[in-house]
GUDREN-586140 format. One line per field, with one value per residue: residue number from 1; z, y, x of N, C-alpha, C in turn. Coordinates in Angstrom, 3 decimals. Layout:
N
n <- NUM, ...
nZ <- Z, ...
nY <- Y, ...
nX <- X, ...
caZ <- Z, ...
caY <- Y, ...
caX <- X, ...
cZ <- Z, ...
cY <- Y, ...
cX <- X, ...
REM end
This chain:
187
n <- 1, 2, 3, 4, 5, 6, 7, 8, 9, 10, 11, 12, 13, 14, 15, 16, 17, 18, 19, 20, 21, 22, 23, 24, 25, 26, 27, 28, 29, 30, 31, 32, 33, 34, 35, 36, 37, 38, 39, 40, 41, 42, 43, 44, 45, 46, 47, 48, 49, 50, 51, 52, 53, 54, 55, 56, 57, 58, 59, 60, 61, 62, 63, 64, 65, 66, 67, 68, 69, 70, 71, 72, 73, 74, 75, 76, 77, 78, 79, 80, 81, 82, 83, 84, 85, 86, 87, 88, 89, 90, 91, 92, 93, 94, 95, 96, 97, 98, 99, 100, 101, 102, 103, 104, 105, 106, 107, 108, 109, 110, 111, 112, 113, 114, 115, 116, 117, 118, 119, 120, 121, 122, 123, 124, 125, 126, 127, 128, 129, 130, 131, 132, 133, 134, 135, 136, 137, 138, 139, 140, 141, 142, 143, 144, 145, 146, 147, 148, 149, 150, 151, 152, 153, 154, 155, 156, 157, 158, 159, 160, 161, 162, 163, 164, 165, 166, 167, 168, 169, 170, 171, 172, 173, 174, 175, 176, 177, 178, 179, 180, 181, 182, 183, 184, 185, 186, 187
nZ <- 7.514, 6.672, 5.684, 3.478, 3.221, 1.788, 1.485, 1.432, -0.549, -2.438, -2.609, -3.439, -6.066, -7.345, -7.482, -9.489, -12.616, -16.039, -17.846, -15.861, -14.582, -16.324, -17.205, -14.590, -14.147, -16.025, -15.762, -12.602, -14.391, -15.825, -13.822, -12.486, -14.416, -14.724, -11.298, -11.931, -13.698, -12.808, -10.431, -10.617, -13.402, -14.063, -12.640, -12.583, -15.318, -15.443, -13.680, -15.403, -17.020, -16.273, -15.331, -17.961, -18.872, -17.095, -17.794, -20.733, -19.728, -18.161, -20.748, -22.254, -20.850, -20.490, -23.190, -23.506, -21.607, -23.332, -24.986, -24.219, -22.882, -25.628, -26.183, -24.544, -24.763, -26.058, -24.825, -22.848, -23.917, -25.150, -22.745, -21.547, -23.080, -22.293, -19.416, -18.887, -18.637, -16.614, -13.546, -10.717, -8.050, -6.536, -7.575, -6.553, -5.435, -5.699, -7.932, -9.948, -10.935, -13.123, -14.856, -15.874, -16.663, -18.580, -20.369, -21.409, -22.033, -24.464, -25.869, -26.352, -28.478, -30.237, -31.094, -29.920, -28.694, -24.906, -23.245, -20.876, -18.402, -16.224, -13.829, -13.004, -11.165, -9.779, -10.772, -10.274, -12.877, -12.799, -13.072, -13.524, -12.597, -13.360, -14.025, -14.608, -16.843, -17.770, -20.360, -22.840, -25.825, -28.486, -31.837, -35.168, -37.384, -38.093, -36.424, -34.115, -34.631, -34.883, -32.276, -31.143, -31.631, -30.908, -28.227, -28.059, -28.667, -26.817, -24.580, -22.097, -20.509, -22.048, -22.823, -24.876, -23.728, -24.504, -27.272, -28.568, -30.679, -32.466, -34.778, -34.271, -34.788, -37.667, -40.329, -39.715, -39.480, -37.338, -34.530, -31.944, -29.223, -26.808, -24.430, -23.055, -21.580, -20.420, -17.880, -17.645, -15.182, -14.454, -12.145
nY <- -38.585, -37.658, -34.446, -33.806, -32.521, -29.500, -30.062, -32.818, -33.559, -32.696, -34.219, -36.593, -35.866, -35.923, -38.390, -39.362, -40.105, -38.871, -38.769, -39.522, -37.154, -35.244, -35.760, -35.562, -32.499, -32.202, -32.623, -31.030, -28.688, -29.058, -29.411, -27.048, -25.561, -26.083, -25.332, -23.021, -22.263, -23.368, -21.694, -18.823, -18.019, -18.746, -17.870, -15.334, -14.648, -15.941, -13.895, -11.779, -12.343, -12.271, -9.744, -8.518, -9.911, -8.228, -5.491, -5.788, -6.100, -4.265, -1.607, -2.329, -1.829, 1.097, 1.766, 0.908, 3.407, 5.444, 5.442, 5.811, 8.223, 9.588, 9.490, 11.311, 13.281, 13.221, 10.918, 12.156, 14.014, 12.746, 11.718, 13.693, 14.100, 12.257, 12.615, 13.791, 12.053, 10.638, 10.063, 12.210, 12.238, 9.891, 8.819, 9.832, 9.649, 12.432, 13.230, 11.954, 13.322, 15.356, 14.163, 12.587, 15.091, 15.771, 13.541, 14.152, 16.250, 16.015, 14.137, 16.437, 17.838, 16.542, 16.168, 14.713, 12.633, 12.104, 9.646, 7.838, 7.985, 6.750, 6.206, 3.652, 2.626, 1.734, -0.229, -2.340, -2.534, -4.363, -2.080, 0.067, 2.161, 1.568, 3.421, 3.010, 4.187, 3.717, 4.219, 5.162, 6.891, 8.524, 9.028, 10.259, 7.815, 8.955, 10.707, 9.070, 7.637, 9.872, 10.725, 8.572, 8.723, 10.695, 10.564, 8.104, 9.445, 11.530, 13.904, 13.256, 9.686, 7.796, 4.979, 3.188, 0.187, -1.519, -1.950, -0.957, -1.137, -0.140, 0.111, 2.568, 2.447, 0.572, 2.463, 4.512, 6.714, 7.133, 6.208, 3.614, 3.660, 1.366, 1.883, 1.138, 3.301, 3.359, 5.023, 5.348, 5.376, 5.911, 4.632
nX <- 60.024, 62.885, 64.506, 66.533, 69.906, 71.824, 75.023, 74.723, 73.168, 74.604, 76.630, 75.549, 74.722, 77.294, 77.921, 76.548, 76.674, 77.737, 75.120, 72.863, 73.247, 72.597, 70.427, 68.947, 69.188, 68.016, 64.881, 65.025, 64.720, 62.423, 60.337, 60.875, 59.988, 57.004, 56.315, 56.909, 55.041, 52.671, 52.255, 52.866, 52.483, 50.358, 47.938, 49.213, 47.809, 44.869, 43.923, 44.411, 42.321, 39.972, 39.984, 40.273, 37.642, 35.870, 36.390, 35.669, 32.486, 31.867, 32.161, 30.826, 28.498, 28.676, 29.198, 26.230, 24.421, 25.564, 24.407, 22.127, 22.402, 22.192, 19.662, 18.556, 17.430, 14.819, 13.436, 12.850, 11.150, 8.977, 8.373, 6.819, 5.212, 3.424, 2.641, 0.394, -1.370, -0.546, -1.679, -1.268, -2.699, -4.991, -8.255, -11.418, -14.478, -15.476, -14.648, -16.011, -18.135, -17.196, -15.643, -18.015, -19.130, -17.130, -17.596, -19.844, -19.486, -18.025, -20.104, -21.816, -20.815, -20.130, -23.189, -24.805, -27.541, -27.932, -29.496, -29.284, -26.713, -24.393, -22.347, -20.491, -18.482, -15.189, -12.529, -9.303, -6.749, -4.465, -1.210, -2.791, -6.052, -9.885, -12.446, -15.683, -17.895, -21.474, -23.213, -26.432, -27.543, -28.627, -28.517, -27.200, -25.622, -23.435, -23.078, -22.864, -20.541, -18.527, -18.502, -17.569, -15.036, -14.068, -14.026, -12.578, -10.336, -9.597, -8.391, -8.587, -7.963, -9.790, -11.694, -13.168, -15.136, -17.519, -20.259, -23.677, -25.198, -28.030, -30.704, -33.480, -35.816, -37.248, -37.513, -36.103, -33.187, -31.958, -30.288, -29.853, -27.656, -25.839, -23.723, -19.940, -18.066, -14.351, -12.493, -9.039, -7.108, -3.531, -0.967
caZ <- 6.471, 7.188, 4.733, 3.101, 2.913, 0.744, 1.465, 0.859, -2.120, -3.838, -2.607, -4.378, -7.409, -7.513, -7.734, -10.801, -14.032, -16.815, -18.543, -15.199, -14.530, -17.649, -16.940, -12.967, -14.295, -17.260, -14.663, -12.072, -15.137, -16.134, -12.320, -11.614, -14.769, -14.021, -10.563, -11.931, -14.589, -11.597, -9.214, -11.011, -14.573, -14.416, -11.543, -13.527, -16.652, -14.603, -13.010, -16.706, -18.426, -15.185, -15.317, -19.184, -19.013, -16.626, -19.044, -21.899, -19.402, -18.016, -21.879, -22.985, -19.921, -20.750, -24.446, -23.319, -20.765, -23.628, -26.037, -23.600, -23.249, -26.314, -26.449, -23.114, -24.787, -26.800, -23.605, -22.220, -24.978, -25.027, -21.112, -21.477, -24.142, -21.708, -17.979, -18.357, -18.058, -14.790, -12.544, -8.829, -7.323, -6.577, -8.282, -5.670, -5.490, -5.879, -9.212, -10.804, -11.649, -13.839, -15.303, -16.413, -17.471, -20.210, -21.768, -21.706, -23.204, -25.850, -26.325, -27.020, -29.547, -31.645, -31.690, -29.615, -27.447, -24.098, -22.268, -19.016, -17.925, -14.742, -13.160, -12.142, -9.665, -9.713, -11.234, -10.515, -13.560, -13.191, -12.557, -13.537, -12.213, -14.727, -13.638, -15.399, -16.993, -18.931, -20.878, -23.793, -26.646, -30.089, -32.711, -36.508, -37.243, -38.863, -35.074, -33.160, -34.976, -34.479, -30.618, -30.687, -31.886, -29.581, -26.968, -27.923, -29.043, -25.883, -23.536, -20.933, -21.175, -22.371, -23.801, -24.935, -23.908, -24.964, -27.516, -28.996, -31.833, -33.141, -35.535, -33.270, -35.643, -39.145, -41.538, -39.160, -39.466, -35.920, -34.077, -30.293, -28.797, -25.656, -24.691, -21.363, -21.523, -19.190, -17.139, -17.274, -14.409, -14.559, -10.973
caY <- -38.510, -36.586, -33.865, -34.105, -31.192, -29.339, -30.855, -33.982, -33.275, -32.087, -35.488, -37.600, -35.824, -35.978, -39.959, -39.469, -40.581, -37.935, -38.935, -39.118, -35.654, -34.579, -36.067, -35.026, -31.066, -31.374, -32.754, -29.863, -27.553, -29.009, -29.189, -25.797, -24.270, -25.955, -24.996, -21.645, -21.842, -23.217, -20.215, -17.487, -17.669, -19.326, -16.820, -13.475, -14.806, -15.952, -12.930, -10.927, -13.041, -12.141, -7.999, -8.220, -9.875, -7.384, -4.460, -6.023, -5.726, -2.363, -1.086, -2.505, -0.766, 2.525, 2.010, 1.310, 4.310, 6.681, 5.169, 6.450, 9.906, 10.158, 9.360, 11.476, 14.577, 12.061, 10.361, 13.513, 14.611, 11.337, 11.449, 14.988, 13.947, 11.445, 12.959, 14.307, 10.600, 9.995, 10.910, 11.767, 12.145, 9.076, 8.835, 9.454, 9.805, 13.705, 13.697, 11.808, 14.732, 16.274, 13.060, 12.411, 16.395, 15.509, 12.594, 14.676, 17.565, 15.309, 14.223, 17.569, 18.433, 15.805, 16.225, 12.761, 12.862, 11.275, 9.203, 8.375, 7.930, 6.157, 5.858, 2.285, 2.264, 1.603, -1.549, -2.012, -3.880, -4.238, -0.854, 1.146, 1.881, 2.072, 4.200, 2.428, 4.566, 3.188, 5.343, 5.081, 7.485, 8.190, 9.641, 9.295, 7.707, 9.402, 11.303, 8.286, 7.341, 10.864, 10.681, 7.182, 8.573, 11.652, 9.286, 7.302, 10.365, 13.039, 14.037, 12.098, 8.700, 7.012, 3.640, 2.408, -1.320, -2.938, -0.750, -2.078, -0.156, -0.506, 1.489, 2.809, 1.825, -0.142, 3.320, 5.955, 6.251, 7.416, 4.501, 3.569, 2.812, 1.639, 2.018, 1.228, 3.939, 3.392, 5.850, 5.288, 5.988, 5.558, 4.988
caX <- 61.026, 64.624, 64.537, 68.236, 70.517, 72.352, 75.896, 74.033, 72.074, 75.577, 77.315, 74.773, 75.257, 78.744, 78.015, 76.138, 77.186, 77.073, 74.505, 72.075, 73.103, 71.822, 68.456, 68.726, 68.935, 66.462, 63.949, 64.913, 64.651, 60.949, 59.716, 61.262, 59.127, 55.602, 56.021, 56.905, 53.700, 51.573, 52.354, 52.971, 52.208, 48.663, 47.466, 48.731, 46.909, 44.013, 43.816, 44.400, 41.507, 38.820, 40.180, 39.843, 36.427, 34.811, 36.847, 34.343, 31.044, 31.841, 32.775, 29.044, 27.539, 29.157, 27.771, 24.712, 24.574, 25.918, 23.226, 20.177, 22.007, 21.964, 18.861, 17.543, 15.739, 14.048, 13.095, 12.141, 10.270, 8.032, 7.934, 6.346, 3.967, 2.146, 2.379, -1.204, -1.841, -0.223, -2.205, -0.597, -3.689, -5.972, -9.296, -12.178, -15.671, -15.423, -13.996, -16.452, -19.112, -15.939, -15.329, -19.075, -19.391, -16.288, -18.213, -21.307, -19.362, -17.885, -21.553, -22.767, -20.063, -20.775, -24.377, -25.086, -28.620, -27.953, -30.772, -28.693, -25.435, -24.299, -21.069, -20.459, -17.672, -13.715, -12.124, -8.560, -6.440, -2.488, -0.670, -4.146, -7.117, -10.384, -13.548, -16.749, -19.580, -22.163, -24.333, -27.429, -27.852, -29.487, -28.185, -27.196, -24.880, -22.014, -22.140, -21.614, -18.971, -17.974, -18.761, -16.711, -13.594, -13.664, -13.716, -10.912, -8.741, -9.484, -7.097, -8.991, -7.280, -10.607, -11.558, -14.703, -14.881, -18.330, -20.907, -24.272, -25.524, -29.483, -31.266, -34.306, -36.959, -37.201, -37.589, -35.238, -31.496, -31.387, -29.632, -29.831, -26.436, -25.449, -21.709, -19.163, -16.556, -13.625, -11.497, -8.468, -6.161, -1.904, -0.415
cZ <- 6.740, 5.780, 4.213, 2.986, 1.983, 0.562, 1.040, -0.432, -3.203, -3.640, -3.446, -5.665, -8.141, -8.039, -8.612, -12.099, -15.016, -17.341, -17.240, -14.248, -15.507, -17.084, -15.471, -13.394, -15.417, -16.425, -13.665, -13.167, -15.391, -14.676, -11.987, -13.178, -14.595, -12.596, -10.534, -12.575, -13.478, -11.071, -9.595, -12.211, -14.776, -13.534, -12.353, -14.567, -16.259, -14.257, -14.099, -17.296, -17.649, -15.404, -16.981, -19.595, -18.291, -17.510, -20.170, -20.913, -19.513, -19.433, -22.330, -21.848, -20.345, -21.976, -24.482, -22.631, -22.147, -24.658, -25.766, -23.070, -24.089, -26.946, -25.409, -23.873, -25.747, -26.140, -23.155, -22.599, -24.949, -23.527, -20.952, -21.878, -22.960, -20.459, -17.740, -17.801, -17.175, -14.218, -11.096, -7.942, -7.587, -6.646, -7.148, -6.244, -6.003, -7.326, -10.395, -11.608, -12.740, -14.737, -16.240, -17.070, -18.702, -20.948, -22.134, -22.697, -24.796, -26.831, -27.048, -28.188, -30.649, -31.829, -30.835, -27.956, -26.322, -23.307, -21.242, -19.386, -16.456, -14.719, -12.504, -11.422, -10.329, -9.693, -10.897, -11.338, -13.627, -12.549, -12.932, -12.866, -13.576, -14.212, -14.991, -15.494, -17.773, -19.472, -22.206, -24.258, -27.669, -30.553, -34.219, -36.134, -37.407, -37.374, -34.378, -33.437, -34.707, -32.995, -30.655, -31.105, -31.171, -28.480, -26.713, -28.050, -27.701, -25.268, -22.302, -21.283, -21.012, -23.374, -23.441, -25.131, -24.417, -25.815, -28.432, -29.850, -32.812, -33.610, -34.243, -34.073, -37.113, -40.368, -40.521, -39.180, -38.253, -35.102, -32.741, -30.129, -26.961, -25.328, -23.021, -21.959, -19.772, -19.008, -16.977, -16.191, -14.045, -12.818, -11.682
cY <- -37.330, -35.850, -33.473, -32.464, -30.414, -30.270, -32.514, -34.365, -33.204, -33.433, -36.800, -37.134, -35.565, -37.661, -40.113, -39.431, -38.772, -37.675, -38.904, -37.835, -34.990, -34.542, -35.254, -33.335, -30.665, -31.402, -31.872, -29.047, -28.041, -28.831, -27.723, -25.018, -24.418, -25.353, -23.300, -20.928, -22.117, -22.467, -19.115, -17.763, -17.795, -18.461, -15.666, -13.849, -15.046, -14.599, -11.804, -11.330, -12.293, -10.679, -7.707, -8.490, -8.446, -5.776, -4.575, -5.673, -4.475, -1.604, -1.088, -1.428, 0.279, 2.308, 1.790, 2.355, 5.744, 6.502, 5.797, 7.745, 10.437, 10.162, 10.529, 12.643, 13.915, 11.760, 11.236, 13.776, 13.414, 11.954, 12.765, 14.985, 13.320, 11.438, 13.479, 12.871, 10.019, 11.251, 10.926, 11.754, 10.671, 9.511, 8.689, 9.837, 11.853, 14.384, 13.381, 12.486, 15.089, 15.083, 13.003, 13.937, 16.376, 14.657, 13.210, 16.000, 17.029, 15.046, 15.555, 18.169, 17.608, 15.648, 15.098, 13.311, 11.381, 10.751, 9.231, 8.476, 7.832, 5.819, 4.235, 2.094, 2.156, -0.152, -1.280, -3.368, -3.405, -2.798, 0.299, 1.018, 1.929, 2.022, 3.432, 3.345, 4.289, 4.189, 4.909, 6.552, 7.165, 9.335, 9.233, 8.767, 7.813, 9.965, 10.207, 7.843, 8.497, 11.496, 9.253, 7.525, 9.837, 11.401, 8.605, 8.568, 11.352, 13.118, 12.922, 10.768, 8.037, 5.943, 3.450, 1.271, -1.847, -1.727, -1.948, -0.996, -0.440, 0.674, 1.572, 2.354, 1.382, 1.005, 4.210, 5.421, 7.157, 5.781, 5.275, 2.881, 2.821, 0.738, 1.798, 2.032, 3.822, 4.558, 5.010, 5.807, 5.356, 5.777, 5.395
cX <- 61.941, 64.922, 66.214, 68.667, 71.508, 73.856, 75.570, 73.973, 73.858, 76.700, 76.797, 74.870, 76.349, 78.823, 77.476, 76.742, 76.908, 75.939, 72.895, 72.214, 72.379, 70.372, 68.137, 68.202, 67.768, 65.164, 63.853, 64.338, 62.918, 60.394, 59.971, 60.129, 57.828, 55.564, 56.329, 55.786, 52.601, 51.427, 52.287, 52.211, 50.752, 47.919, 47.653, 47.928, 45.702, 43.757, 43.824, 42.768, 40.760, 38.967, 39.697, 38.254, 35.911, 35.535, 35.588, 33.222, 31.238, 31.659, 31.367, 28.350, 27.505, 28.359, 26.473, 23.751, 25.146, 24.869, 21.821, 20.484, 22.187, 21.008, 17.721, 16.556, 15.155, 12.581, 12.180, 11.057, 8.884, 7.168, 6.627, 5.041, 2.874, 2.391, 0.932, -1.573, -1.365, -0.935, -1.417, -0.969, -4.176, -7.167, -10.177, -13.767, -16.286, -15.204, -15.105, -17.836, -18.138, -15.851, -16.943, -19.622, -18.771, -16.758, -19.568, -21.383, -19.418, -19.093, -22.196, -22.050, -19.883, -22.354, -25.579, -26.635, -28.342, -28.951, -30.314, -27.203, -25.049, -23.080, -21.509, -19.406, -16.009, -13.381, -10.406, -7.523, -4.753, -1.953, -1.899, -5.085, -8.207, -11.684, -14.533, -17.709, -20.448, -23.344, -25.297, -27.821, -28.083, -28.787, -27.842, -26.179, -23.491, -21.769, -22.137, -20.586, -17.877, -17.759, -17.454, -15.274, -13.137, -13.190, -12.205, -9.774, -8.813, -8.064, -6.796, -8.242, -8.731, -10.948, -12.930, -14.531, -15.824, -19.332, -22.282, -24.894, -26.744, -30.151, -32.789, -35.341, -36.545, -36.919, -36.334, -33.877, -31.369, -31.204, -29.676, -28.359, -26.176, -24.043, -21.060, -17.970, -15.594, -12.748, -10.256, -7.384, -4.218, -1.390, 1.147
REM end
């Protein structure tokens, strides 16, 4: 196809009637503004909507970023509270004398008579580890309850998982208990 030229183009519409001039230039005039809304106009706005969205993320980021420093000695303060409980050492065989001396102290400061106490080994659950010792004592019982909440509250991060609690004979309010306290350890 022989692409026509201007001398052309302006000879053919010299042969046009008035009335299909009219139409000839409204039709340039609509073709000339979609191909001016196709090219240009729909690309800068396009290109506005995509700069204005990521304006909204960024804007949330930032408020969420000025929300946690204004939250950081908070943070801090927390974080501070419970670093005894990360440990940055790993838990070995060496430690656990020290470990079985604190439940034995606890024991003696509530009153609690120990029969044994045996370390049972290293369990590891999720991001912790958890040192097993199982132990059997007698005592009343207002102190094991007072031994059982030493336990849970020390410094040590300790948890008593399984406990069995029998009076030692039919007339005595000395009770036999036997208890699994765990070690906890925080990687």
């Amino acid at each position: 196809m022989k692409i026509p030229k201007l001398p052309d183009i302006a000879k053919a519409l010299a042969r046009l009637s008035k009335k299909e001039k009219l139409f000839f230039y409204i039709a340039a005039f609509v073709i000339s503004l979609t191909l001016l809304d196709r090219l240009i106009i729909s690309t800068i706005y396009f290109r506005m909507e995509a700069i204005n969205k990521e304006t909204k993320e960024k804007e949330a980021s930032i408020k969420n970023t000025l929300h946690l420093l204004s939250q950081k000695n908070r943070i801090l303060s927390e974080s501070a509270k419970y670093a005894p409980f990360l440990s940055k050492v790993d838990f070995n065989e060496e430690q656990v004398p020290s470990l079985l001396k604190e439940i034995e102290t606890l024991a003696n400061n509530s009153s609690i008579y120990l029969i044994d106490i045996k370390p049972q080994g290293l369990k590891e659950v999720g991001t912790s580890k958890r040192y097993l010792v199982t132990l059997n004592c007698e005592a009343q019982m207002e102190q094991l309850i007072e031994f059982m909440y030493n336990i849970e509250n020390s410094n040590s991060l300790f948890l008593i998982g399984k406990y069995q609690i029998t009076p030692k004979s039919r007339e005595s309010s000395v009770a036999s208990c036997s208890m699994s306290i765990y070690k906890i350890i925080m990687q």
